[in-house]
C-alpha positions as CSV (number, residue, x, y, z in Angstrom):
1,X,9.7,7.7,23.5
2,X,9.2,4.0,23.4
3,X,5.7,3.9,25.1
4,X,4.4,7.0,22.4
5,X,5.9,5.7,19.7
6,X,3.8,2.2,20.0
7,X,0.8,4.3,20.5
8,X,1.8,6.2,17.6
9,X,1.5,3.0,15.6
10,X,-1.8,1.6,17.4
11,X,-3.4,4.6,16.5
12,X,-2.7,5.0,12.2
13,X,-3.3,0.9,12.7
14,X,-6.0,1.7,13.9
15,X,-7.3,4.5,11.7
16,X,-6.4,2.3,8.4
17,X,-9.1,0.1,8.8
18,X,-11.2,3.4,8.4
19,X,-10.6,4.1,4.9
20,X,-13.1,2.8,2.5
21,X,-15.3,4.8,0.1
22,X,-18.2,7.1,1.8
23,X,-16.3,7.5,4.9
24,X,-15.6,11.2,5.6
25,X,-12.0,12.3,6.7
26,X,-13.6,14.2,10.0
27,X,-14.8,10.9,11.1
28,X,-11.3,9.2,11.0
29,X,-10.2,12.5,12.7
30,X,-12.7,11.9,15.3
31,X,-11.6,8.6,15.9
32,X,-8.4,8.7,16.2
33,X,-8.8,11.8,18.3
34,X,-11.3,9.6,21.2
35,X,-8.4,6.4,20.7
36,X,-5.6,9.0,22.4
37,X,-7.2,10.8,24.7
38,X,-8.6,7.3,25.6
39,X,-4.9,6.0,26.1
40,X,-4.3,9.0,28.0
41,X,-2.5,10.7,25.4
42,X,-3.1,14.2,23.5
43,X,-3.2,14.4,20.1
44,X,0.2,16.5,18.8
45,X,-1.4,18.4,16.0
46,X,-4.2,19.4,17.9
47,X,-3.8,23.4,18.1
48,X,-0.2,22.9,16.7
49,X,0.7,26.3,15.2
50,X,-3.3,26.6,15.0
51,X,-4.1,23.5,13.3
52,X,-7.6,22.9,14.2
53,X,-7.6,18.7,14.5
54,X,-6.0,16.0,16.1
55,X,-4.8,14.4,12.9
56,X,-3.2,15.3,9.1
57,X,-5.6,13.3,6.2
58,X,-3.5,14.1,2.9
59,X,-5.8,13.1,-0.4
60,X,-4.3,12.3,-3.6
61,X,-2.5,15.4,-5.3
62,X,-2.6,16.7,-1.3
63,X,1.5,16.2,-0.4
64,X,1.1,16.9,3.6
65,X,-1.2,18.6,6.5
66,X,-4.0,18.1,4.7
67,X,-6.8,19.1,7.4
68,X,-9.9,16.6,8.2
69,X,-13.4,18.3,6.6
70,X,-16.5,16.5,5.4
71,X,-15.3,15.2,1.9
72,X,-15.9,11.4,1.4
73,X,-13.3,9.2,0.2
74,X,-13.9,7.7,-3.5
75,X,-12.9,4.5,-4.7
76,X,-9.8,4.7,-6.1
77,X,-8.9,7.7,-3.6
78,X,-5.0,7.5,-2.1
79,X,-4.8,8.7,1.6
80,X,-2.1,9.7,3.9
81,X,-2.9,9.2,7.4
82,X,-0.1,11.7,9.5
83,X,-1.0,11.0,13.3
84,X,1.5,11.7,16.1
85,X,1.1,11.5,19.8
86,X,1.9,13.2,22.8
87,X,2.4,10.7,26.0
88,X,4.2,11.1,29.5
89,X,6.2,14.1,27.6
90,X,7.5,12.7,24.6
91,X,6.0,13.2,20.9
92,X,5.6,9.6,18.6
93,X,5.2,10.7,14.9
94,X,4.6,7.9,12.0
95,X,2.3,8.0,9.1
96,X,1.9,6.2,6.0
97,X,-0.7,6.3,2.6
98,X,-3.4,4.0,2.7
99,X,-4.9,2.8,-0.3
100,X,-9.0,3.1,-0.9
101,X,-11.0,1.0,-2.4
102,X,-9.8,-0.3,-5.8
103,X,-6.5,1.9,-6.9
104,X,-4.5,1.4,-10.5
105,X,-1.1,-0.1,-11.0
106,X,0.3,3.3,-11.3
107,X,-0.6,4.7,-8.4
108,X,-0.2,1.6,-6.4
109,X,3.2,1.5,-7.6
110,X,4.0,5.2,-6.8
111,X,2.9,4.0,-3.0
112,X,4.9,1.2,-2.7
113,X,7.7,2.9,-4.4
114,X,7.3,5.5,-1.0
115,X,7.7,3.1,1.6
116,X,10.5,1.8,-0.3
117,X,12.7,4.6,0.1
118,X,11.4,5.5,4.0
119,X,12.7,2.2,4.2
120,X,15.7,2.5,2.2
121,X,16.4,6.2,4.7
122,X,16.9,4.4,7.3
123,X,19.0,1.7,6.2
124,X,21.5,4.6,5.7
125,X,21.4,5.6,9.8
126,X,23.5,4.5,12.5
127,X,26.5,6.0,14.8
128,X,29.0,8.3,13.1
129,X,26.9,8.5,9.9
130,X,26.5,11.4,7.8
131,X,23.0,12.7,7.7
132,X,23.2,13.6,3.8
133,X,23.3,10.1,3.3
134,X,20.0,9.2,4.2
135,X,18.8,11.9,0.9
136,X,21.3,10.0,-1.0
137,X,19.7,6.1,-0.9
138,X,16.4,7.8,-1.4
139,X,17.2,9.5,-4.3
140,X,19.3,7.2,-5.9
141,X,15.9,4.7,-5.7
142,X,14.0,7.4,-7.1
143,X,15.7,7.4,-10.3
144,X,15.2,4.6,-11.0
145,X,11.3,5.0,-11.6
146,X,11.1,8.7,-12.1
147,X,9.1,10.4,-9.3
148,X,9.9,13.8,-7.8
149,X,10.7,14.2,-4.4
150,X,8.9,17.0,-2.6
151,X,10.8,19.7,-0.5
152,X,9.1,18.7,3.2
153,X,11.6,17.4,5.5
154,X,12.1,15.1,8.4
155,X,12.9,16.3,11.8
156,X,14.0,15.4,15.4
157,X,11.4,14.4,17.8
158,X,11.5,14.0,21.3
159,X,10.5,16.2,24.2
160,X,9.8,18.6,21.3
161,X,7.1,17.9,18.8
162,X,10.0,19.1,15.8
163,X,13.2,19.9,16.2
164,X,16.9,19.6,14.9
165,X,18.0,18.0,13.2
166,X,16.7,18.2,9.7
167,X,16.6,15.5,7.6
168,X,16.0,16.4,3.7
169,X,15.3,13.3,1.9
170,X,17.1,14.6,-1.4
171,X,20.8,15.3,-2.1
172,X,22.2,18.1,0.2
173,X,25.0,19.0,1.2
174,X,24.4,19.6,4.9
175,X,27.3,19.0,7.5
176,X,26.7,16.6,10.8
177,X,26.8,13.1,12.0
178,X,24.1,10.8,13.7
179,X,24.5,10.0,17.2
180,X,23.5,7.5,19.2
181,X,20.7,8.1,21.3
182,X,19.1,10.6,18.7
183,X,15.8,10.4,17.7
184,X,14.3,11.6,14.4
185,X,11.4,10.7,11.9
186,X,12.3,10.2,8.4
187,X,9.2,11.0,6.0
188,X,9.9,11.3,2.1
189,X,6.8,12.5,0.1
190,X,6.6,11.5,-3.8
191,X,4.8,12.7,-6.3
192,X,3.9,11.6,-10.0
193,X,4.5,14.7,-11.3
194,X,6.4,18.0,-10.5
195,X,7.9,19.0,-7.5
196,X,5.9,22.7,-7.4
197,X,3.6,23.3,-4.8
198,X,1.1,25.5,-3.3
199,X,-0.4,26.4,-0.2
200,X,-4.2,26.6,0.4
201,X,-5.6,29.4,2.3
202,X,-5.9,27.6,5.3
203,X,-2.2,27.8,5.7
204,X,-1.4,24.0,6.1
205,X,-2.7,21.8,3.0
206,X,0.4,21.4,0.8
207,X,-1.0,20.6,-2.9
208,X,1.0,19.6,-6.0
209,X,1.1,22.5,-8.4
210,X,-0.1,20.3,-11.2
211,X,-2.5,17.9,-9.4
212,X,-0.3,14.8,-9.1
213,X,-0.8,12.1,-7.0
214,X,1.7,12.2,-4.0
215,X,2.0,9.4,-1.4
216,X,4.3,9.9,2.1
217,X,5.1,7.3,4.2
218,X,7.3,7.9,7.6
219,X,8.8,6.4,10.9
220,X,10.3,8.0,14.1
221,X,13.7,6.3,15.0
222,X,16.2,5.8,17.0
223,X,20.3,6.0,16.1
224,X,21.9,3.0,17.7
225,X,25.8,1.9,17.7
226,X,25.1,-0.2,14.7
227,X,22.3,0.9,12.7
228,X,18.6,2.4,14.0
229,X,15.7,1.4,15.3
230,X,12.1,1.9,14.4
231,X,10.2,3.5,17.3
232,X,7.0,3.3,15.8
233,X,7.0,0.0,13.7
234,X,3.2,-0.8,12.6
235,X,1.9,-3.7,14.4
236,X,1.3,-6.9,11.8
């Protein structure tokens, strides 16, 4: 889990420095694709339920699983970059929303606002803790600026690409305790605007409802005696 996880990170490092105006998203799928299979890795998404590329590109009102084509990125542009990993048998999952080009206060904001309460999720998880918890802290940040969470969910990761448990990043009322040893990405998704959403023919891009920005930001971790640990912590 260790060893994917740090490629995990490597990799969205990696494909970061890619966004900038006039670059397509099937070229940052392309190279983040060759940097795995380079590291001797496969590329989780790749043929995943029939997803047809090696990475998730989410644009703007686009709230998850957005699929790489041959649009450009525009100044201004948010993206989330979703890449996960698939090493020695274990899965490494992380993502996070890059900004492109020159972006307003607003919509920076609304980004750093996201990694805020990712952030904020995991400060909630160690031993014996209650998994609604982690939905609580977010929430209770969100409120204070307004956003809408969406309704995608995190989700143990191991052997497994997705597994139990679920972790909802709102209030819930779900029973069950973290344990020690268990590993699990934690991946809130904000948006501007409502929390409606629609699904595009292709059967993966998730869209806002009413075109809002969204941003996403997530980690894989693991539950220790005493608090957790970020698996795939972005290299500085």
């Amino acid at each position: 889990m260790r060893a994917a996880c740090e490629l995990a990170a490597r990799v969205l490092e990696y494909a970061g420095t890619l966004v900038k105006p006039w670059v397509t998203t099937d070229e940052i799928d392309r190279a983040v694709h060759q940097m795995i299979i380079d590291a001797g890795a496969y590329p989780s998404p790749l043929g995943y339920g029939g997803f047809p590329k090696s990475v998730c590109t989410s644009v703007n009102e686009c709230i998850c699983h957005g699929i790489p084509d041959s649009r450009v990125l525009q100044n201004g542009d948010i993206i989330n970059i979703d890449v996960t990993v698939y090493l020695n048998g274990y899965h490494g999952d992380t993502s996070r929303t890059y900004l492109c080009g020159e972006v307003d206060e607003s919509t920076m904001q609304l980004v750093k606002v996201t990694e805020g309460c990712m952030l904020r999720g995991i400060s909630a998880c160690k031993h014996g803790a209650s998994f609604k918890t982690i939905g609580q802290r977010i929430s209770e940040y969100v409120d204070e600026y307004g956003y809408s969470i969406d309704p995608f969910v995190g989700h143990g990761i191991g052997k497994i690409f997705h597994s139990e448990p679920i972790i909802w990043h709102t209030y819930d009322y779900e029973p069950g305790y973290m344990v020690a040893g268990q590993t699990f990405t934690i991946e809130p998704t904000l948006s501007m605007g409502g929390t409606q959403c629609t699904l595009w023919d292709d059967g993966w891009t998730a869209v806002t409802v009413d075109g809002s920005l969204t941003s996403q930001f997530e980690h894989t971790i693991l539950v220790t005696g005493d608090g957790a640990e970020i698996l795939t912590m972005h290299p500085r």
